[in-house]
Each structure stands twice: as structure tokens, then as C-alpha cells.
Residue frames as qw, qx, qy, qz and C-alpha x, y, z in Angstrom:
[[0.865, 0.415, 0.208, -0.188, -32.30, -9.04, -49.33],
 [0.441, -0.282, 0.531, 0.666, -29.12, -10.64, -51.13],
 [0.067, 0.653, -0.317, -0.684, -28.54, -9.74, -54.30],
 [0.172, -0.171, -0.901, -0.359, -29.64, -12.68, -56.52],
 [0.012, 0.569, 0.731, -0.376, -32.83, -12.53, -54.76],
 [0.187, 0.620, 0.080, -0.758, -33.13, -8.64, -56.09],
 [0.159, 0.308, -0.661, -0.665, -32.15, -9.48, -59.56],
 [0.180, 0.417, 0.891, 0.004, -35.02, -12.45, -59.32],
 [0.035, 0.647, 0.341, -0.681, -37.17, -9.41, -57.97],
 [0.188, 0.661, 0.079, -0.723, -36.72, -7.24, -60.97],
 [0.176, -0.121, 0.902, 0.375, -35.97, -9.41, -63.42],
 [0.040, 0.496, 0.852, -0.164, -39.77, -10.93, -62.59],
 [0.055, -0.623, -0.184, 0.758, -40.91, -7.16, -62.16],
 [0.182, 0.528, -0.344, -0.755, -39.95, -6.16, -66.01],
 [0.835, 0.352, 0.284, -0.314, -41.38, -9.30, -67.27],
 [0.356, 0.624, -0.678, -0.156, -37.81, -10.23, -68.89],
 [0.994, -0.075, -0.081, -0.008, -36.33, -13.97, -69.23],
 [0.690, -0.297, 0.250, 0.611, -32.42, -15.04, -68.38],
 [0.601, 0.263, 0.399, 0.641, -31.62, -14.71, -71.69],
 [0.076, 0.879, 0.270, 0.386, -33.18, -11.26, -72.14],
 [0.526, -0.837, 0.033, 0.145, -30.99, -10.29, -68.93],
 [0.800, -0.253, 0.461, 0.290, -28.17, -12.10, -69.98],
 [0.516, 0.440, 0.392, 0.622, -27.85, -10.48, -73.29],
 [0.160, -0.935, -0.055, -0.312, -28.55, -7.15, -72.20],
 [0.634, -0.740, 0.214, -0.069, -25.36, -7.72, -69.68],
 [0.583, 0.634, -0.506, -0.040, -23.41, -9.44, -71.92],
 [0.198, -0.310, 0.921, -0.127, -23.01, -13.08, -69.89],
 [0.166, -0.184, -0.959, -0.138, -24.62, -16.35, -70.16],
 [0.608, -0.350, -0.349, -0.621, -28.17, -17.29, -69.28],
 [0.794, -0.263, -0.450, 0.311, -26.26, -19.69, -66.60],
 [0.307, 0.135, -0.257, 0.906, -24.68, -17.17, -65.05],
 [0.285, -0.370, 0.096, -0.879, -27.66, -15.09, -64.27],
 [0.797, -0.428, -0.304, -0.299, -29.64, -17.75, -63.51],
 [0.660, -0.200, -0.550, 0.472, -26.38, -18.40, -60.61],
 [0.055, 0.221, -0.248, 0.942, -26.70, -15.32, -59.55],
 [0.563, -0.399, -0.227, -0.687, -29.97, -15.71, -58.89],
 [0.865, -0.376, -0.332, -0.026, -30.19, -18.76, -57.12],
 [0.331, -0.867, 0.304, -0.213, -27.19, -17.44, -55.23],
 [0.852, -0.206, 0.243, 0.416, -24.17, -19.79, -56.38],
 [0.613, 0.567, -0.067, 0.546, -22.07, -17.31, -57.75],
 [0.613, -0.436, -0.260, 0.606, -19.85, -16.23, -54.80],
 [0.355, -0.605, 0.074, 0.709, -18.33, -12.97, -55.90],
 [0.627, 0.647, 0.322, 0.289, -19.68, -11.33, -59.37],
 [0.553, -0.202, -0.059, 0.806, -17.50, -8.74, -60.26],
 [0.093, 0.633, 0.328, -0.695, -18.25, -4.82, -59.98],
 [0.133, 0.214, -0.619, -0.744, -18.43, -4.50, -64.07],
 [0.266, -0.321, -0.850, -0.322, -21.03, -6.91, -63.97],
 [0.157, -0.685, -0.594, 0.391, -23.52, -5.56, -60.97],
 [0.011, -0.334, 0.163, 0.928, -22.76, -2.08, -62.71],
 [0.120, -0.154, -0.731, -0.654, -24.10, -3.49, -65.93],
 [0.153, -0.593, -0.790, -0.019, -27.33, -5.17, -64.20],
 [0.124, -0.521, -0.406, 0.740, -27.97, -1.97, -61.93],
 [0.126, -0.277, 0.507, 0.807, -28.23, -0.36, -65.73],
 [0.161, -0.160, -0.889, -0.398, -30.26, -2.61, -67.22],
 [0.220, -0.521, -0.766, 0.306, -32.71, -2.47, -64.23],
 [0.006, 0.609, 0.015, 0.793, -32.30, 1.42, -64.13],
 [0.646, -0.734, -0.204, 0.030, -31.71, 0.98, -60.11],
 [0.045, -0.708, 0.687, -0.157, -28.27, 2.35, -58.03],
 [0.608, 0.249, -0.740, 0.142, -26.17, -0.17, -57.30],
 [0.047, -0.246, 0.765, -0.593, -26.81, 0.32, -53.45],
 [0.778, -0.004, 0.198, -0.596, -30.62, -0.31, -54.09],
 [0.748, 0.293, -0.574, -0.160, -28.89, -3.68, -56.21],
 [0.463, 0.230, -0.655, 0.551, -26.46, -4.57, -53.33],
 [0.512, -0.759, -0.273, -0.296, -28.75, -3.15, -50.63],
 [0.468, 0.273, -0.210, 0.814, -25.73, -0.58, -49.66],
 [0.556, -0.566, -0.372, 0.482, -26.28, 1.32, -46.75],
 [0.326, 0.775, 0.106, 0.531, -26.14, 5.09, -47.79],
 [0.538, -0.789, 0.095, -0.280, -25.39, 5.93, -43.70],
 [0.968, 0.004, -0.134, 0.211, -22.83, 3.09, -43.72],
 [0.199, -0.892, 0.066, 0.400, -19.55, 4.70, -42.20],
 [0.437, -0.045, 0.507, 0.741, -17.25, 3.61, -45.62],
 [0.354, 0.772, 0.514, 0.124, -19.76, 5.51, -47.51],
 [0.303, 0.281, 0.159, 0.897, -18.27, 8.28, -49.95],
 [0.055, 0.592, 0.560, -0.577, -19.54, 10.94, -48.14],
 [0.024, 0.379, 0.067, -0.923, -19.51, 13.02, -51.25],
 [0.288, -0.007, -0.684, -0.670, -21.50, 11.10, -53.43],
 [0.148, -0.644, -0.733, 0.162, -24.16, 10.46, -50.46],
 [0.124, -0.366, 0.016, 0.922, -24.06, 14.02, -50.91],
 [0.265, 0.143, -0.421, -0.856, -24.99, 14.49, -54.42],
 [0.144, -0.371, -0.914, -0.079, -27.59, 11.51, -54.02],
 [0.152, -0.607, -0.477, 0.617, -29.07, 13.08, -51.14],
 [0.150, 0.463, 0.021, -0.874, -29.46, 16.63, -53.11],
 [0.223, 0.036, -0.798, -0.558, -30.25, 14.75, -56.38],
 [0.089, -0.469, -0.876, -0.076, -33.32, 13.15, -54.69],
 [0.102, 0.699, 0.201, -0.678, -34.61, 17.21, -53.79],
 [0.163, 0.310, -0.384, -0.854, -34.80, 17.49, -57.83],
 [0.658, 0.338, -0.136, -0.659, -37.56, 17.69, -60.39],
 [0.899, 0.197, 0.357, 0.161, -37.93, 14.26, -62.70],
 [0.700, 0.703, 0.109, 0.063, -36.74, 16.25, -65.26],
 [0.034, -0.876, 0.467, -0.113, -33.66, 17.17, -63.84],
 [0.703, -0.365, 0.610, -0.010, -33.12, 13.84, -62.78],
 [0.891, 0.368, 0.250, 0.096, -33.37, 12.78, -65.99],
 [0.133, 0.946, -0.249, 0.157, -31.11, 15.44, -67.17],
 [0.505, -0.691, 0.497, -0.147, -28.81, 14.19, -64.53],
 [0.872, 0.090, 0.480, 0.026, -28.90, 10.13, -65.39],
 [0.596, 0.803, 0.014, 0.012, -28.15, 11.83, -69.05],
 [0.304, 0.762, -0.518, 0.243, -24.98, 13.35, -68.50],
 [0.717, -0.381, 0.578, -0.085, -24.07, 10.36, -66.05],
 [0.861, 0.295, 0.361, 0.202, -24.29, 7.80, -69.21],
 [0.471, 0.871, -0.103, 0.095, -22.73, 10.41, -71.07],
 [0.219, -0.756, 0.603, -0.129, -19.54, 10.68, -68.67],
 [0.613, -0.353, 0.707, 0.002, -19.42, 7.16, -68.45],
 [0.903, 0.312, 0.233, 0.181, -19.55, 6.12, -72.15],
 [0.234, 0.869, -0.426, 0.090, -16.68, 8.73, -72.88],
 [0.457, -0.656, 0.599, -0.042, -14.93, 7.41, -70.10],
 [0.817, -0.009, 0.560, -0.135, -15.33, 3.53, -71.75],
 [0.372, 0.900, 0.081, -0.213, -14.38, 4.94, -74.66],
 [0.033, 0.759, -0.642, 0.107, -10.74, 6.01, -73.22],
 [0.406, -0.602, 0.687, -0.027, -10.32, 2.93, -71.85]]
């Protein structure tokens, strides 16, 4: 499934509009709506981060990424892979100190 197609998908799913995407993501309402329809050629990884966020999906379920794939980081199919053998609550737990690492990180930069 490309990747405008998913964002349709969940978009539709959460019962949001462009604009509700599109502000939450911090581009246009055109823009998402090219992504959808599948004339934007090449968004860039700052932006599919964001959506994946918004959605609360990975980016490989966004990108339908291949976790077997042979470029695949093998250690973070690792931690996936052990991460899906935990509690919710740990996951949450987990997700937590993810956002946490990564606003610090946005922070520095």
C-alpha cells in the first residue's frame, strides 16, 4: 500500500480533516491532501516522522518497511522484536522515554 494511500487510511480511521492533519504536522492542507492523492514525489523523513506521530504508528507500518528487509538495522529489529514480547504498560513506558529522548534531542538541535 503506498504511503498516501495509508495516510488516507488513517487519516479516515481517526475521523480527522486535512487541516486537522496538516496542523498537527505543521504543513499545508495542500500538501497532505498531495500526499494523499500521491503527487508529492519525495516527502522528506521530518515530515513522515511527524505523521507516523500523529497517527501513533512506526514509520515502517507508514512506509510499509519490511522489518526482514536485508538494509534493516538489525539492532533496532531487535529491540522491536523484544518490545512487541512486552506488557501495554511497558510499552507505554517505552513510547514515554522514546518522546522523551527525542524532544531533548530537538531541543539540542
Amino acid at each position: 500500500m503506498s504511503l498516501g494511500r495509508r495516510i488516507n487510511e488513517l487519516r479516515l480511521k481517526a475521523g480527522e480533516s486535512l487541516q486537522d492533519v496538516a496542523t498537527a504536522v505543521g504543513v499545508s492542507k495542500a500538501h497532505i491532501w498531495e500526499l494523499e492523492k500521491g503527487r508529492t514525489d519525495n516527502p522528506s523523513m521530518a515530515l513522515v516522522t511527524r505523521l507516523a506521530d500523529h497517527f501513533q504508528v512506526s514509520l515502517g507500518y507508514l512506509v510499509s518497511e519490511d522489518l526482514d528487509a536485508p538494509d534493516a538495522d538489525d539492532d533496532l529489529v531487535r529491540m522491536f522484536r523484544q518490545a512487541q514480547e512486552l506488557p501495554v504498560e511497558d510499552r507505554e513506558t517505552l513510547d514515554a522515554l522514546l518522546q522523551s529522548f527525542r524532544q531533548r534531542r530537538s531541543r539540542k538541535d
